[in-house]
C-alpha positions as CSV (number, residue, x, y, z in Angstrom):
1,X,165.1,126.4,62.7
2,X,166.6,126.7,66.2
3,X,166.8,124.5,69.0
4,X,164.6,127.1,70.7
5,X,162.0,127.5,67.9
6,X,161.8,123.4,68.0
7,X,160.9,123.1,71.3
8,X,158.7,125.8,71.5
9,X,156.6,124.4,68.6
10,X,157.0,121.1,70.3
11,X,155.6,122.2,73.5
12,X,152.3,124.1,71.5
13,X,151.8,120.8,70.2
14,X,152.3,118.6,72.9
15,X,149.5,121.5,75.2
16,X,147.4,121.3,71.9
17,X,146.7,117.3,72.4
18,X,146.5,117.5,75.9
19,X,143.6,120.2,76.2
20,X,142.4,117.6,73.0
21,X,142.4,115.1,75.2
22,X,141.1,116.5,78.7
23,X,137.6,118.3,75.9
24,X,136.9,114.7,75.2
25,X,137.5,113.4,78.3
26,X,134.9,115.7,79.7
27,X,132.7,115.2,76.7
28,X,132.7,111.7,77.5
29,X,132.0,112.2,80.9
30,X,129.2,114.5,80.2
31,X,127.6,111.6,77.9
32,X,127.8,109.1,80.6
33,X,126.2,111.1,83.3
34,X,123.4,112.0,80.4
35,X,123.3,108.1,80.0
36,X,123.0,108.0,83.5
37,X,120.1,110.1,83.8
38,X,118.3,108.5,80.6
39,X,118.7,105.2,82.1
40,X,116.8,106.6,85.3
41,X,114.2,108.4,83.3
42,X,113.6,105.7,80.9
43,X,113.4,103.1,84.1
44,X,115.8,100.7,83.0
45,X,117.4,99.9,86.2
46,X,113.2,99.5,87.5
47,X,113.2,96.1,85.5
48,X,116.6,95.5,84.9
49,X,118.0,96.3,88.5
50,X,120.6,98.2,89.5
51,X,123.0,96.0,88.3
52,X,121.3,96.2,84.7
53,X,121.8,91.7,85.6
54,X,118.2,91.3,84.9
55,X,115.7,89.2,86.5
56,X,112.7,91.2,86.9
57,X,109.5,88.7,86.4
58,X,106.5,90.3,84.4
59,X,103.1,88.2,85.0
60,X,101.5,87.9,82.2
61,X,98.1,86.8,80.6
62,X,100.5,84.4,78.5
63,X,103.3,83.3,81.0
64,X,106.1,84.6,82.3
65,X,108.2,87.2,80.3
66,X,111.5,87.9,82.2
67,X,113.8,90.7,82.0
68,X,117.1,90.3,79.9
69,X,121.0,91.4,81.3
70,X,122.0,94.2,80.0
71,X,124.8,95.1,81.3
72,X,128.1,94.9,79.3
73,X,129.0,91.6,79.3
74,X,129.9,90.1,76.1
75,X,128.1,86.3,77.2
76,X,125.2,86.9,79.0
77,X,124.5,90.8,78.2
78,X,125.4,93.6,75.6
79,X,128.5,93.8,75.7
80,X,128.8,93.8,71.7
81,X,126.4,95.6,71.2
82,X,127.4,98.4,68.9
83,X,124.8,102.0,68.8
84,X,122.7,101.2,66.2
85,X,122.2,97.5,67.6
86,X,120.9,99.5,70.8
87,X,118.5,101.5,68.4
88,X,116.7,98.6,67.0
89,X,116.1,97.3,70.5
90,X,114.9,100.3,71.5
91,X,112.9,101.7,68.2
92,X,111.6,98.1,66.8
93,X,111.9,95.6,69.3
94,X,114.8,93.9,67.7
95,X,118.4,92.8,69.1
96,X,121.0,91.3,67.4
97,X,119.5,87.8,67.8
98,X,116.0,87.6,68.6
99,X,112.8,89.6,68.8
100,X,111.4,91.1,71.7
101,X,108.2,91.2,73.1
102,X,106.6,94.1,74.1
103,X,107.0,93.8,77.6
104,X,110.1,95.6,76.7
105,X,107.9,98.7,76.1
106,X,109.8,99.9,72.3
107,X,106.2,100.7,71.6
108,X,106.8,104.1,73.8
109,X,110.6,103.9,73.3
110,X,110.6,104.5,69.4
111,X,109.8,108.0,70.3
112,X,113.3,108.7,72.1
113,X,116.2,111.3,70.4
114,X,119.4,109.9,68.8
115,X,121.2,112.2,70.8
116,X,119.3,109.8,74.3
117,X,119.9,106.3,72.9
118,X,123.4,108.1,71.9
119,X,124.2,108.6,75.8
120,X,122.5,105.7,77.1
121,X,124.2,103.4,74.8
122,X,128.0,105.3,76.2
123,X,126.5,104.6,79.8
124,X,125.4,101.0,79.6
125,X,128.7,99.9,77.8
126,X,130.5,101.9,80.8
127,X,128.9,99.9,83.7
128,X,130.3,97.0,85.2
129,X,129.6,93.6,83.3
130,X,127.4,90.7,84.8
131,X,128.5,87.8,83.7
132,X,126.0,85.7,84.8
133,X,122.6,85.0,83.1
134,X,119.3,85.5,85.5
135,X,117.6,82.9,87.7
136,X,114.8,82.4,85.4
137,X,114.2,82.5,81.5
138,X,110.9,83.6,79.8
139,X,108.3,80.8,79.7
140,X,105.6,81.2,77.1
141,X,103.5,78.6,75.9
142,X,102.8,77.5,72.3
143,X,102.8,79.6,69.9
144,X,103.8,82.7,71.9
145,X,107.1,81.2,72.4
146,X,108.0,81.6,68.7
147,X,109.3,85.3,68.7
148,X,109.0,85.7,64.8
149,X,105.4,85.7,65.6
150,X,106.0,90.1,67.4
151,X,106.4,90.5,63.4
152,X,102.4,90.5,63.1
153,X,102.0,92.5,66.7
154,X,104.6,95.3,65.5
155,X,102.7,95.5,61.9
156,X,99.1,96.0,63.5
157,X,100.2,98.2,66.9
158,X,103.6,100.3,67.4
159,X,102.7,103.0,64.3
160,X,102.3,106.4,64.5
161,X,99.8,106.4,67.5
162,X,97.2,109.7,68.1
163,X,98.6,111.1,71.2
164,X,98.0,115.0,72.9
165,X,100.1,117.4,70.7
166,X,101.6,120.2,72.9
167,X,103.8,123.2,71.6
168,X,104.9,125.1,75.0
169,X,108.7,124.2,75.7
170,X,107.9,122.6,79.1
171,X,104.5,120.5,78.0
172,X,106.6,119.3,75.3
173,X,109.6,118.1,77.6
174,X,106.7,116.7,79.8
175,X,105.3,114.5,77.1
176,X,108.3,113.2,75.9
177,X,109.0,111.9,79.2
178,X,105.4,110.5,79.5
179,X,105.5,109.1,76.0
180,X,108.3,108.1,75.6
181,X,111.4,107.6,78.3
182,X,108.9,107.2,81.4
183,X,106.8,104.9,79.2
184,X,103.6,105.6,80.9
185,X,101.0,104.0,78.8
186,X,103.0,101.0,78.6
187,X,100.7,100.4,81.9
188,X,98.4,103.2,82.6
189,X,96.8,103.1,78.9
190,X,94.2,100.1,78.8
191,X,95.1,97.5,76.0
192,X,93.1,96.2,73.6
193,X,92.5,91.8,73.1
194,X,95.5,91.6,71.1
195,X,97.7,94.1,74.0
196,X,97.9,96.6,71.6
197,X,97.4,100.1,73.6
198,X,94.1,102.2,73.0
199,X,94.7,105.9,72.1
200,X,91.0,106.6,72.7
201,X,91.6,105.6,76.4
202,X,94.8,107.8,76.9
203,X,96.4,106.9,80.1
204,X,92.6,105.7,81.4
205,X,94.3,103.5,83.4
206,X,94.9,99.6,83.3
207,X,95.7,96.0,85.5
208,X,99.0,95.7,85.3
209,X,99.9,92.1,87.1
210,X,97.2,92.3,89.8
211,X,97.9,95.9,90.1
212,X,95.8,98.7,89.2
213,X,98.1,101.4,87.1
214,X,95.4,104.2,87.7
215,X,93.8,107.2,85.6
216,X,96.0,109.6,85.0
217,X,94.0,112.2,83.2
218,X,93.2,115.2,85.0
219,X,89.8,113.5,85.6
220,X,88.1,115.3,89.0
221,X,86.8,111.7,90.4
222,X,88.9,109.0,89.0
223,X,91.9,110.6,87.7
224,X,94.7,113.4,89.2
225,X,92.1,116.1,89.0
226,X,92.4,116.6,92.9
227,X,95.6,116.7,93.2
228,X,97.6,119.6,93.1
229,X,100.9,120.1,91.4
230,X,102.8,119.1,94.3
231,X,101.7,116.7,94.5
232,X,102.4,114.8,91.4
233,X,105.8,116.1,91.8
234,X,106.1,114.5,95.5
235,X,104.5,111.6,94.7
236,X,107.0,111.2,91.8
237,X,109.9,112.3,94.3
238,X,109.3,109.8,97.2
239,X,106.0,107.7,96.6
240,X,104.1,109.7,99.1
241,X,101.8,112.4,98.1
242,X,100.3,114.7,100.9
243,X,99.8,112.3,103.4
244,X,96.9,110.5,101.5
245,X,98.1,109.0,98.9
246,X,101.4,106.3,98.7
247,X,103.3,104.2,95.9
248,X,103.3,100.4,95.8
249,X,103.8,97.2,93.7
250,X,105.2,98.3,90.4
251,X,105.2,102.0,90.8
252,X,107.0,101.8,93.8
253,X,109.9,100.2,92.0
254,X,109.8,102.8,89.4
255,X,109.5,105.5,92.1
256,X,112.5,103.8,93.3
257,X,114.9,103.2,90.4
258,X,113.3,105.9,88.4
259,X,111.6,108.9,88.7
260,X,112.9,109.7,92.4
261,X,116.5,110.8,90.8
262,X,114.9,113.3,88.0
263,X,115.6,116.9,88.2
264,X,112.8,119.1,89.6
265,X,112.1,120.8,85.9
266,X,111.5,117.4,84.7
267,X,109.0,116.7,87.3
268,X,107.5,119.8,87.3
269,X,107.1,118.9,83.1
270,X,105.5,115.8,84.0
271,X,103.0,117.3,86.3
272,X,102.1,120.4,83.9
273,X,101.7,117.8,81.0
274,X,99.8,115.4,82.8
275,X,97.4,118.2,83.9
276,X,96.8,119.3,80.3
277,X,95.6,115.9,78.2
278,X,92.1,115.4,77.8
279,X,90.1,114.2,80.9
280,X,88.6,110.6,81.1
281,X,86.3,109.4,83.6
282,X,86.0,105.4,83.8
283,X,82.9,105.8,85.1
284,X,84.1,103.1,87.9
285,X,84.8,105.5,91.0
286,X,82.1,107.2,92.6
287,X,84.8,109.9,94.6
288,X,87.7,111.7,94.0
289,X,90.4,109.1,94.7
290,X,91.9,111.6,96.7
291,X,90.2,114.9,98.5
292,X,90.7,117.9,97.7
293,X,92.8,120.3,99.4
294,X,90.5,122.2,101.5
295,X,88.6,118.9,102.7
296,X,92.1,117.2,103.7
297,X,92.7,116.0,107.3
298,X,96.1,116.1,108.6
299,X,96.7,113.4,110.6
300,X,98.2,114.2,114.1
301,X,100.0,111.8,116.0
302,X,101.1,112.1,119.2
303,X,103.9,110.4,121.7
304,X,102.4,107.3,123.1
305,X,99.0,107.7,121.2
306,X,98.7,104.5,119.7
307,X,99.6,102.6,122.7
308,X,97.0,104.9,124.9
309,X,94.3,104.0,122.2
310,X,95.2,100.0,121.8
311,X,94.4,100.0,125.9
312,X,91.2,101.5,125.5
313,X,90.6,99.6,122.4
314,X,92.2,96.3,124.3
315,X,89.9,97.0,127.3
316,X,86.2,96.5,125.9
317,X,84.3,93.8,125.4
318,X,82.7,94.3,122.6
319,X,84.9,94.4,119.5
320,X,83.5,92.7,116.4
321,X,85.8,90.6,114.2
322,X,86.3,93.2,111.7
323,X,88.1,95.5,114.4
324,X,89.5,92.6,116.4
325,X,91.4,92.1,112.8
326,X,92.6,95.5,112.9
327,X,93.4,96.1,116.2
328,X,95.8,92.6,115.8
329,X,97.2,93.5,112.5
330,X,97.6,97.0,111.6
331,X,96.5,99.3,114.7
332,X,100.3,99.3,116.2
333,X,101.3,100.6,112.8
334,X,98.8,103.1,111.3
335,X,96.5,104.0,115.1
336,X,93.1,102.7,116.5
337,X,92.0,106.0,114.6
338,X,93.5,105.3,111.4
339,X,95.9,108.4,112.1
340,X,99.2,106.6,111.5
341,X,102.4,107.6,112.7
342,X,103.8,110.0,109.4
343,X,107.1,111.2,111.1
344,X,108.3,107.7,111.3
345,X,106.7,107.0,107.7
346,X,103.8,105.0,108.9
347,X,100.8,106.6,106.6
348,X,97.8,107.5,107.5
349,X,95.0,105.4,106.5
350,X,92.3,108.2,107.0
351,X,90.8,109.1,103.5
352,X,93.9,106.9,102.1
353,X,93.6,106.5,98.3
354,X,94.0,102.6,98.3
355,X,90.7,102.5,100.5
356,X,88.4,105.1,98.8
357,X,88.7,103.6,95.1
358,X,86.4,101.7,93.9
359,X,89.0,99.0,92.8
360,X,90.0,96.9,95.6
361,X,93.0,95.5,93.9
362,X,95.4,97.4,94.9
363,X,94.8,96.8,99.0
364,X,94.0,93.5,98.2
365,X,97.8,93.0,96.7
366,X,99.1,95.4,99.8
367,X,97.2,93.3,102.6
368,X,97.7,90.1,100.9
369,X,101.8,90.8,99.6
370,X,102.8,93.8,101.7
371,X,105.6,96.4,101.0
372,X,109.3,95.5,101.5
373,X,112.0,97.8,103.2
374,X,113.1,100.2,100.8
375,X,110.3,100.8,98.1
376,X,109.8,104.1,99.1
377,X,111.2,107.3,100.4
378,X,112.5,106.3,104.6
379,X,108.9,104.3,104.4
380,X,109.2,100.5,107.0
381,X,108.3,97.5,105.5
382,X,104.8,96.0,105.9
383,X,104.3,92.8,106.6
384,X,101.7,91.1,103.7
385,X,99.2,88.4,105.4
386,X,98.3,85.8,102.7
387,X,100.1,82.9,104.2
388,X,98.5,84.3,108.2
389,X,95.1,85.4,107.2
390,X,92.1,83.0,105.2
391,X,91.0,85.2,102.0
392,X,87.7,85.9,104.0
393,X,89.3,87.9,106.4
394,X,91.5,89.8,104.1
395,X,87.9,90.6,102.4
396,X,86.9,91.8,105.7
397,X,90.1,93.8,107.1
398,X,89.5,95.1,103.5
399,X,86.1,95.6,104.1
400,X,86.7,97.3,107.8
401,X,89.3,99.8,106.7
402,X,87.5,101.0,103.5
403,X,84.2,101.7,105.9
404,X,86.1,102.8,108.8
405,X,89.2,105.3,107.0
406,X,88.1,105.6,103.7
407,X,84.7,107.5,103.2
408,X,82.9,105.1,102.0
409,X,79.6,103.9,103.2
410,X,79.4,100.4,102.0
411,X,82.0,97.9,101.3
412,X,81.1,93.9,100.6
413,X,84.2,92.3,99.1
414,X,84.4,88.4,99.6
415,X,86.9,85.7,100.1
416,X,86.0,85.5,96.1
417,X,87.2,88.9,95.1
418,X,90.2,88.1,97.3
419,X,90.9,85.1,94.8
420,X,90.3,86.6,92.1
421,X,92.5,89.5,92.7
422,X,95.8,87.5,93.4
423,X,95.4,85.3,91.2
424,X,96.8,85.4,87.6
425,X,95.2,87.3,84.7
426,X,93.0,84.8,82.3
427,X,94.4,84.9,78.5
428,X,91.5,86.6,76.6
429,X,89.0,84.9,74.6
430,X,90.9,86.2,70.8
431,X,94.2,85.1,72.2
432,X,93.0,81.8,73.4
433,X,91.3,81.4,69.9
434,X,94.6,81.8,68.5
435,X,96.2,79.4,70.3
436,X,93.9,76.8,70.0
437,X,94.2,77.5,66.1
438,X,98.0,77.7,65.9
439,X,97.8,74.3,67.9
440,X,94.8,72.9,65.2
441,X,96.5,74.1,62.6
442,X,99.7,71.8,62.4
443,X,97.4,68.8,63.6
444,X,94.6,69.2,60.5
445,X,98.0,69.3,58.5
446,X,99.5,66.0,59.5
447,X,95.8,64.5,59.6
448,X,95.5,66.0,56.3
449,X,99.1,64.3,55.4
450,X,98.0,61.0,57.2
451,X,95.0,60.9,54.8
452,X,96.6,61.8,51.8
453,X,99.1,58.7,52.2
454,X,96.4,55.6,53.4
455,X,94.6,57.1,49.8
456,X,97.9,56.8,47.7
457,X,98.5,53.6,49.7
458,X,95.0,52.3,48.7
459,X,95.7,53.1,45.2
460,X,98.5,51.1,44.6
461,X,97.5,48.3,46.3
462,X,96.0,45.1,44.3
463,X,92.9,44.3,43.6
464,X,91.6,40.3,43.9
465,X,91.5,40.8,39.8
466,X,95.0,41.7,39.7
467,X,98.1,39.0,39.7
């Protein structure tokens, strides 16, 4: 073989590995930024932060569960976690050394393609490590705190559950994300004593933390049955829907760190889906959280409006305390008349969602916590008032704004309702039975044990006969 013939194969060879190298170098890149946008959709980053360094506290009926690190560091995260390892986690609830609870929503994630955990598992092992554990550690008290105890939970809930079936392309892509990346029912679905999620009440909406996770069946009074496409897929997009309708607590962070970066085909599946399950009505609300179209008011806010109104307002006599309330701690904001200022993200409070349902909650949370810089789409941070206001007059701004902006005719929440609204969720009666039992239980033992030896005790000792 000549020199020439040498170097020619050589040089094939040499171009042969390199295109090699630059196909996978793409395909890799193509898997991370599909890991990217699985991470998003499934809303990792909502819990785990954008840093995947954990942290994220979930308020429960049993104490505090916290979210995990996950990013790739080998001491306080995942760094060794291989694929499959990643699977369990996300399938059954199980890493390498310990068992999750179902916070981590595996319930919904079991549903998700190899070819999704695939990617996500090449993008989490690609992001930068934290190597630091988070502030706080999950605090659960006796016997919740023995993980080995999920085993019973995972054998009586996370089977094959009876959920919509769907065979058009784009309802199918919908419901996948519903199911099982977006996790939906993980909060909207009500849960049963034991937190086991209720099929029968299909995303019927459940308390989530102090936070209402609303219907989201295409229900005409309590559920998305008023709204229109767009406007799932805006409210999706930036937390804002129309003007009437706005994102806060925990679906603002998800809004955030989740479904605000998914493509519009996605969110148009999630819409289309959501508008095709069966209908539920709760039988709580007594109008459609939101109007319909045609009997929408748009808001119209003009330069130097509010202040021209607040002078007026400022300048009679007569104001009760309900308005004096308003007119001192949210008129600057959203207008004397309610109108809000919606170019600078101020919304409206005029047939506002938050003040026609029949569940306070929510505004209760918003006027007690407010909204931080950031949670949504351009939208100012709201101051919250719990540590300004007494709990009576939240329950009577409450009470103002719900008469005065949001249709309805009668509104008579108390400091009470206040309380009971921020205040943590009671453990239900069958898990309080159990813990009472798991705590009898090793007490009857050792009083059991106690008895056993002062009888064996007895027995051997001598009797005035004896020696």
């Amino acid at each position: 073989m000549t020199s020439r013939r040498l170097l020619s194969r050589l040089g094939a060879s040499v171009g042969a590995i390199l295109l090699a190298g630059a196909v996978l170098a793409d395909t890799a890149a193509l898997q991370i930024e599909r890991g990217a946008y699985v991470a998003r959709a499934s809303g990792c980053l909502s819990c785990h932060g954008e840093d995947l360094s954990g942290g994220y506290r979930v308020e429960t009926p049993m104490g505090t569960i916290v979210a995990s690190n996950i990013s790739p560091s080998r001491t306080h995260g995942i760094g060794g976690y291989a694929r499959d390892d990643l699977a369990h986690v996300l399938r059954r609830g199980v890493a390498p050394d310990r068992r999750l609870y179902p916070a981590m929503p595996y319930a919904s994630y079991r549903g998700m393609t190899d070819a999704d955990i695939d990617a996500l598992h090449v993008w989490l092992q690609d992001q930068d490590p934290v190597d630091t554990a988070p502030d706080h550690a999950t605090e659960l008290p006796f016997p919740f705190n023995i993980r080995e105890g999920v085993v019973a939970w995972n054998w009586l809930f996370p089977g094959e559950r009876d959920l919509p079936r769907v065979d058009d392309p784009v309802l199918r892509r919908g419901a996948y994300l519903v199911d099982h990346l977006g996790h939906c029912g993980a909060c909207h679905t009500p849960r049963n004593a034991f937190f086991g999620m209720r099929d029968d009440r299909y995303l019927a909406g459940e308390e989530v933390d102090g936070w209402l996770a609303p219907n989201l069946t295409p229900d005409p009074v309590a559920g998305l049955g008023a709204w229109e496409t767009q406007d799932i897929i805006d409210y999706l997009r930036t937390g804002h829907a129309d003007n009437v309708v706005q994102a806060a607590g925990p679906m603002a962070q998800f809004v955030q760190h989740g479904t605000r970066h998914l493509d519009d085909a996605d969110l148009a599946a999630i819409a289309a889906y959501l508008e095709t399950i069966p209908a539920i009505d709760t039988g709580r609300q007594d109008m459609p959280v939101i109007p319909p179209v045609g009997e929408r008011i748009q808001p119209r806010h003009l330069y130097g409006q509010i202040r021209a109104e607040m002078t007026e307002a400022r300048g009679r006599s007569d104001p009760a305390e309900p308005e004096l309330l308003y007119l001192d701690h949210c008129a600057a904001c959203h207008g004397v008349s309610g109108e809000g200022q919606p170019q600078a993200y101020y919304p409206p409070l005029v047939q506002n969602a938050a003040l026609r349902r029949a569940e306070p909650g929510n505004l209760l949370q918003v006027l007690a916590h407010g909204v931080p810089a950031g949670k949504l789409y351009r939208a100012p941070a709201m101051p919250g008032f719990v540590d300004e206001l007494s709990h009576h007059q939240i329950a009577t701004l409450a009470n103002y704004t719900r008469t005065t902006f949001g249709d309805r005719q009668v509104s008579n929440l108390t400091a009470a309702d206040v309380e009971r609204a921020l205040a943590p969720d009671d453990m239900p009666l069958p898990l309080r039975t159990l813990q009472v039992l798991a705590w009898a239980a090793p007490i009857g033992v050792l009083a059991g044990l106690s008895l056993i030896i002062w009888w064996l005790a007895r027995r051997r000792r001598p009797g005035p006969q004896e020696g």
